[in-house]
N, C-alpha and C positions, 0 to 999 in steps of 0.2 A: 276750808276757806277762812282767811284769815280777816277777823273785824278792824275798822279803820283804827280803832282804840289797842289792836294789837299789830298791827303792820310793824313790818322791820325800821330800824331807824338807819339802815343801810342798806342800798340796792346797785346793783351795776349792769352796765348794759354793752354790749362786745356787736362790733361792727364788724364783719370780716369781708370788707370791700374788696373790690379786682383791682384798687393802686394800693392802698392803704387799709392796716387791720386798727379800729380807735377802742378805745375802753374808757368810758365813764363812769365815776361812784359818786353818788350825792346821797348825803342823809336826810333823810326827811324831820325835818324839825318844823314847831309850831303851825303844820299844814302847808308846809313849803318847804319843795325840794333845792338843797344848798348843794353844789357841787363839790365836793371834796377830793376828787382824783382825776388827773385826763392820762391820758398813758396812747400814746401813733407810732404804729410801723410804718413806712415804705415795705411792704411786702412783695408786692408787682405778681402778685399771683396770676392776674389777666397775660401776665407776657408766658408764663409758664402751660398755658392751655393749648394743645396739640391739634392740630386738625381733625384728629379722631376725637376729642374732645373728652381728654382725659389730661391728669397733670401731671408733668414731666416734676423728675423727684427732685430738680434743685428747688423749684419752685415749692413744692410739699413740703420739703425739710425747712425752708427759711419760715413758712406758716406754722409749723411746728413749731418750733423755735420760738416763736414769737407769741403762741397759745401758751406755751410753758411759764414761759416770763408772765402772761397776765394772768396764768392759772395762780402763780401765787400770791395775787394781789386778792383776789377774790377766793383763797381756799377754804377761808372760813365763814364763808357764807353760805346759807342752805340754798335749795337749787331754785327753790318759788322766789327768790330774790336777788337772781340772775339772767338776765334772758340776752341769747348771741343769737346772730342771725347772720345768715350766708347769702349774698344778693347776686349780681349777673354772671360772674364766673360759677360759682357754685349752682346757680340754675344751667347753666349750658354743659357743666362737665357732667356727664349721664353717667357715665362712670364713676362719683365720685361715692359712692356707698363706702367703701373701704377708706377714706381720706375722710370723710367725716367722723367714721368710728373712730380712729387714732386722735382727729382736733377734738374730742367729745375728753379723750382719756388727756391730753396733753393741758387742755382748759379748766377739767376737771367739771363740765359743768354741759348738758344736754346741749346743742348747734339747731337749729332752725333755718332751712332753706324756704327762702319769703318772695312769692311773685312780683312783677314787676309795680304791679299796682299795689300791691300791701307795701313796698319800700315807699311811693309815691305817698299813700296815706300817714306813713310813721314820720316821712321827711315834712309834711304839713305840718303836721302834730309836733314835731318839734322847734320847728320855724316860730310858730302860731303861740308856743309858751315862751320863746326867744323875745317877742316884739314885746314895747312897751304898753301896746297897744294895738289888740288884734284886731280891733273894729275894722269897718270899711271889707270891700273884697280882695282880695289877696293874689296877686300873681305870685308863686313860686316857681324859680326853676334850682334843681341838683343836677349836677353832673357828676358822675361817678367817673370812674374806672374802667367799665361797662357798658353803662346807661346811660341814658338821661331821664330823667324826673318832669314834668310840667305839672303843676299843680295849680287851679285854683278855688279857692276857698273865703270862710268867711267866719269870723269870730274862730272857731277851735272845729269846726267843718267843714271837709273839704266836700265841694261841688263836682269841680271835674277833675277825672285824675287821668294822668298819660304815662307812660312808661315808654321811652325811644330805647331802639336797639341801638343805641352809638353812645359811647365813651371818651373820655379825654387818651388811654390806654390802645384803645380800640381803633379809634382813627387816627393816632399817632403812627401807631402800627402800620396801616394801611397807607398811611399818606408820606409820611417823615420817617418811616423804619430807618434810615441809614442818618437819621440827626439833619438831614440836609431841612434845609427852609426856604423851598424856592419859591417864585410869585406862582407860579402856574399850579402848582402841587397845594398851595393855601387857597388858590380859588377852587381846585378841583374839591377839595379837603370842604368848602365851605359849602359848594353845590349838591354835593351828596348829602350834606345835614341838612340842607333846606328838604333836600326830595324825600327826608325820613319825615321832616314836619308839614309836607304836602300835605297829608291827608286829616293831621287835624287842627292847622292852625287855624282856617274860617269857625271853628264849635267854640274853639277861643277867644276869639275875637267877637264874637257874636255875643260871647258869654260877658266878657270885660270886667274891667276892674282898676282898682284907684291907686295901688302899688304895685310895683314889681320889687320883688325880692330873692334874692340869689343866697345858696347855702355851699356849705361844704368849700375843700379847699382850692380846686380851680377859680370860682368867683372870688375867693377870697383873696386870692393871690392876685387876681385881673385887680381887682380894686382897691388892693394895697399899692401896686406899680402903676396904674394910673393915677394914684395921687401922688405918689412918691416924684414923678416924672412933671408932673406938675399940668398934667391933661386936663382935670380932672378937678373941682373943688367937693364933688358931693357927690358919693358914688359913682358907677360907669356910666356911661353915655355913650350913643354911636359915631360920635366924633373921636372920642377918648379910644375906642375900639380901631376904629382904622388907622391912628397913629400907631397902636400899638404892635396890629397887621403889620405895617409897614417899616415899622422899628425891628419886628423878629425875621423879616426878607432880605432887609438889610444886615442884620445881624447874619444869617447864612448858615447856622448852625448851633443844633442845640444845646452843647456846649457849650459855646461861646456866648450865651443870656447873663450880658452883665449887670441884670437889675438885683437889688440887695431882696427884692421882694419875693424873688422866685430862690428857692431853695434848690440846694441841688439834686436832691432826689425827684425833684417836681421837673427841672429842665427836662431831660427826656419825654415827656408827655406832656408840655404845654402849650405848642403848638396847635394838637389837637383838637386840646381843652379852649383854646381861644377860637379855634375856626367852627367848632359848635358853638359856643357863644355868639359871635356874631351872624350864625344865622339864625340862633332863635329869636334873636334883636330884629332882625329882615322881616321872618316870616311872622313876628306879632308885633311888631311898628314899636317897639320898646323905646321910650324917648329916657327913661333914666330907671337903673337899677341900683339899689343900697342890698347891703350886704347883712346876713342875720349869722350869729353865733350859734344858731341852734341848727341841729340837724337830724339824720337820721337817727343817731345813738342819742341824742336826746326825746326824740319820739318813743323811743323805746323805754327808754327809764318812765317818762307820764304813760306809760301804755300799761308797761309791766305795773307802776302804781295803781292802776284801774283797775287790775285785774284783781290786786290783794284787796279793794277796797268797796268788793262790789260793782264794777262798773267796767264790766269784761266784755270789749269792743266783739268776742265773737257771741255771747249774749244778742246782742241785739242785731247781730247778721244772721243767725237763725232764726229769729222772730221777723225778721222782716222777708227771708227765704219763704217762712209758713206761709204769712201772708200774701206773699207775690203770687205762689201755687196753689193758692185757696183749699191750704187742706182742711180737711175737719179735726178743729182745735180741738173739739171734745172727745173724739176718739184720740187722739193723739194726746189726752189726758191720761183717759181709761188705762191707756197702753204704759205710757211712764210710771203710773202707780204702780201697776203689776211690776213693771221692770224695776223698780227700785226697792218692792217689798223684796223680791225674791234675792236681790243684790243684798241686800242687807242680812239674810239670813246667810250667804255664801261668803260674805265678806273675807272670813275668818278659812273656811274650809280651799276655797277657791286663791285665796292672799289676794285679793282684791283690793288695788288700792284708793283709798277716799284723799283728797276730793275727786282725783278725779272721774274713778268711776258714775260716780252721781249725775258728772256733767254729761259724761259722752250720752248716757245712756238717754238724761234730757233732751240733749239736740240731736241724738237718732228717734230719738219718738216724736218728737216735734218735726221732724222732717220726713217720716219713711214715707211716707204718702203722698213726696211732690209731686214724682212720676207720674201722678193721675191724669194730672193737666194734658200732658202728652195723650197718654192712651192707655186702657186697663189693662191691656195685653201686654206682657213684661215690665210692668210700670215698676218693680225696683229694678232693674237695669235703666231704665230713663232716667230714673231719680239718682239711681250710681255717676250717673254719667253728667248730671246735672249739677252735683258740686265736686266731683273731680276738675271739671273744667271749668268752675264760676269764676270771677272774682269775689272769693269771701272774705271779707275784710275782718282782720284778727288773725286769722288761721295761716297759719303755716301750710308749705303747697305737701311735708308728711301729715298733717293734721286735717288736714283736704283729704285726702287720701285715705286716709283711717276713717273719719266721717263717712268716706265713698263704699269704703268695703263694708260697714256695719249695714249701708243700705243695701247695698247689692246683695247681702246673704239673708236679710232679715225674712226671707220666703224661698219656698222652693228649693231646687237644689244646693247642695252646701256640700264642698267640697275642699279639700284642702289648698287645690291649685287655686282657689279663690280670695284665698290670702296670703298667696306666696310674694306678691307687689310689694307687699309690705317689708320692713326691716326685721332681719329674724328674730329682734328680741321684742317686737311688737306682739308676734304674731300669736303667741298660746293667749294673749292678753284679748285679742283680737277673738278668737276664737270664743274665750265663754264670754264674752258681752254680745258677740249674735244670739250664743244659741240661749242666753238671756230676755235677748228682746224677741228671737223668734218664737220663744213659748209666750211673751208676754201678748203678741200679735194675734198667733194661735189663739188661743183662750178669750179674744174678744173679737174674733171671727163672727160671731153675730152683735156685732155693732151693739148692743145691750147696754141699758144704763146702767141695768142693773151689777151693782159690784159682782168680780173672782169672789167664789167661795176663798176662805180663809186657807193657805196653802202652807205644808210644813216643807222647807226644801233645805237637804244634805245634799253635801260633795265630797267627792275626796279627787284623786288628781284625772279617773278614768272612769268617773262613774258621778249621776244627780240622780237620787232619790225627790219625790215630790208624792208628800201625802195628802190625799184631800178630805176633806169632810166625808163621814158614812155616806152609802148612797148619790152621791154626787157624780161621779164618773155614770151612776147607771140613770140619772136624769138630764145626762146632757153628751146621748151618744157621739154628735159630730165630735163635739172632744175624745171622748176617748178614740175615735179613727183617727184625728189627727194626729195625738200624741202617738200611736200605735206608726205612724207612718213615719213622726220625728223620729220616733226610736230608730228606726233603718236612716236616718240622714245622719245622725251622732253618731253613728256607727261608723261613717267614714274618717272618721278622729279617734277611732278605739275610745270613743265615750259610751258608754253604756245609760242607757235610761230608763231608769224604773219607775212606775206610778201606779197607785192603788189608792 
């Protein structure tokens, strides 16, 4: 982990959206990050998504393409000072394991597929460093490609986060597929957005707030052509909004958008983009929205900066995890010591890599014991299944996942199908950080304050030696049955376990 006295003076951050793929590099100077590079595709990756929900290869290849070009803006930067992340296309295509590993190698730099509400939290986070002034409460809304975003928040935290299934992309698609812009096809277009914001605009509204503010390049463009057009003297308004309705019906086709504001890659999809706008203006009574520079990939650059500086957003979504589940901190102490003495001696033999083995192994012992809440009877399947499907704000939905397996094998049976979810070059990684924490779990089976004896632990690639103190195995017989029973569970990994 890198101290804030030693942080990179260069960091970038890769959006790989469902209209557009962005890159940002800012250096960080005198405690302030300076932007120094922006780099946008039109990639349209959302139009290349198959019913079967997989991406047809012209789509792949122009994303390729377009990783290559930013792989060499960023080739000489180490990987903890890079962070890409994959949002609503790359969550829907299930098939997209193999399209990742190629944008990994063409980027040159590890991808990240991020929930709908971790995009919601990063697009805050960088709205929030965007304003001159984050005070007051904050309405945000993003519209992507995919998505939509509502956010509100307050100083540099968000309060409520929403993640809509609809897009500028997505409902263009559905509404305008053929360019056409008719009145009927823009009300139906805008009634289907209200019926996605049905169910949480009242927690909205209830919640309230003293700005509305709009990210990313659909608002951006709404609020450049409303002033351009002269609607408009201060941001959008729903006046400013229904000339504009009525300017693109008129106009008849999406081609034919003679505003200087709207780009041509953007014409094809911003019908869409506008008929969700206007009903997120309906369904929260929005009387004016202003426009912020900041967005997601700048969420991510202050995010990614948290993380080299201490102040690592999934840090404190597993301490607040513990404490929702009221597991016992102190056992869950007990057990992290053991797991990191023993890590420390395998570092080397296992190729263990620091930091981050330190961390997982933190936030699997801090967490293996949610499941209790539920019921003791298979409580790490409860607890697997409890941040597999949370919102854990920081974590990536593979890094959810990895979390989820470390819990679900931490007892009990341990088998290889139990890690096959994972990415195959996760998984040997995967494998001895269970059976790490499941010896460290073992071994403090009687809840004891009292410290592990002092343990010596060898690896090599098929085999952990663990030697204990003289006499020690023979004054704490449940240990040694237990480790006698681990040894038959290692065994299904042709690891071998030895102890004496």
């Amino acid at each position: 982990m890198l101290t804030p006295e030693q942080a990179p003076l260069v960091l970038a951050a890769v959006d790989l959206g469902s209209n557009s793929f962005h890159m940002i590099v800012g250096r960080l100077q005198n405690n302030q990050l300076q932007l120094i590079d922006r780099l946008r595709e039109p990639v349209r990756l959302a139009e290349g998504l198959t019913k079967q929900h997989t991406l047809e290869p012209q789509a792949a290849a122009r994303a390729l393409d377009c990783l290559q070009r930013f792989g060499q803006r960023v080739s000489d930067l180490p990987g903890d000072c890079v962070r890409a992340v994959g949002t609503n296309t790359l969550r829907r295509a299930h098939a997209s394991g193999g399209f990742i590993a190629q944008a990994e190698q063409a980027l040159g730099h590890r991808i990240e597929v991020i929930s709908g509400i971790e995009e919601a939290r990063l697009v805050y986070l960088g709205v929030a460093h965007s304003l001159a002034d984050p005070g007051g409460r904050q309405l945000v809304v993003d519209i992507g490609g995919g998505s939509t975003e509502v956010i509100i928040g307050e100083g540099y935290q968000p309060i409520k986060l929403e993640s809509l299934y609809m897009g500028c992309v997505s409902m263009s698609q559905r509404f305008f597929a053929d360019g056409k812009i008719g009145k009927a096809a823009m009300k139906d277009a805008i009634l289907a957005a209200r019926l996605e914001l049905q169910a949480s605009k009242q927690a909205f509204r209830r919640t309230g707030w003293t700005m509305a503010t709009g990210s990313s390049g659909t608002i951006r463009t709404v609020r450049d052509l409303v002033l351009e057009a002269g609607w408009s003297d201060d941001g959008i308004t729903p006046e400013a909004l229904k000339k504009l309705r009525s300017a693109l019906v008129e106009c008849g086709d999406a081609a034919k958008i003679g505003f200087a504001a709207v780009s041509d890659d953007r014409k094809p999809v911003f019908a869409g983009g506008v008929a969700i706008l206007s009903a997120v203006f309906h369904a929260l009574k929005i009387e004016r929205m202003l426009h912020s520079s900041g967005a997601l990939r700048e969420g991510l650059l202050y995010d990614l900066l948290g993380r080299l500086q201490h102040q690592d957003m999934r840090e404190a979504t597993v301490q607040s995890l513990s404490q929702r589940y009221h597991t016992d901190i102190e056992q869950a102490l007990r057990v992290e010591e053991t797991a990191l003495g023993l890590a420390e001696q395998l570092m080397t033999d296992w190729q263990l890599p620091e930091p981050a083995t330190t961390k997982w192994l933190h936030w699997a012992a801090l967490s293996h014991e949610i499941g209790l809440l539920i019921a003791h009877s298979q409580y790490h399947k409860h607890g697997a299944y409890l941040v597999k499907y949370s919102d854990l704000p920081g974590f990536s939905l593979r890094d959810q996942l990895f979390l989820s397996v470390l819990l679900r094998c931490h007892r009990r049976k341990f088998r290889p199908a139990m890690v096959e979810a994972l990415p195959e070059d996760l998984r040997p990684y995967a494998v001895r950080l269970c059976i790490i924490l499941r010896l460290s779990v073992l071994l403090h089976r009687s809840r004891s304050e009292k410290p592990v004896a002092d343990i010596v632990a060898t690896g090599s690639e098929k085999s952990l030696q663990l030697k204990f103190p003289e006499e020690w195995l023979t004054e704490h017989p449940l240990s040694r049955a237990d480790l006698k029973s681990e040894r038959k569970q290692l065994a299904s990994f042709d690891i071998d376990l030895a102890f004496s």
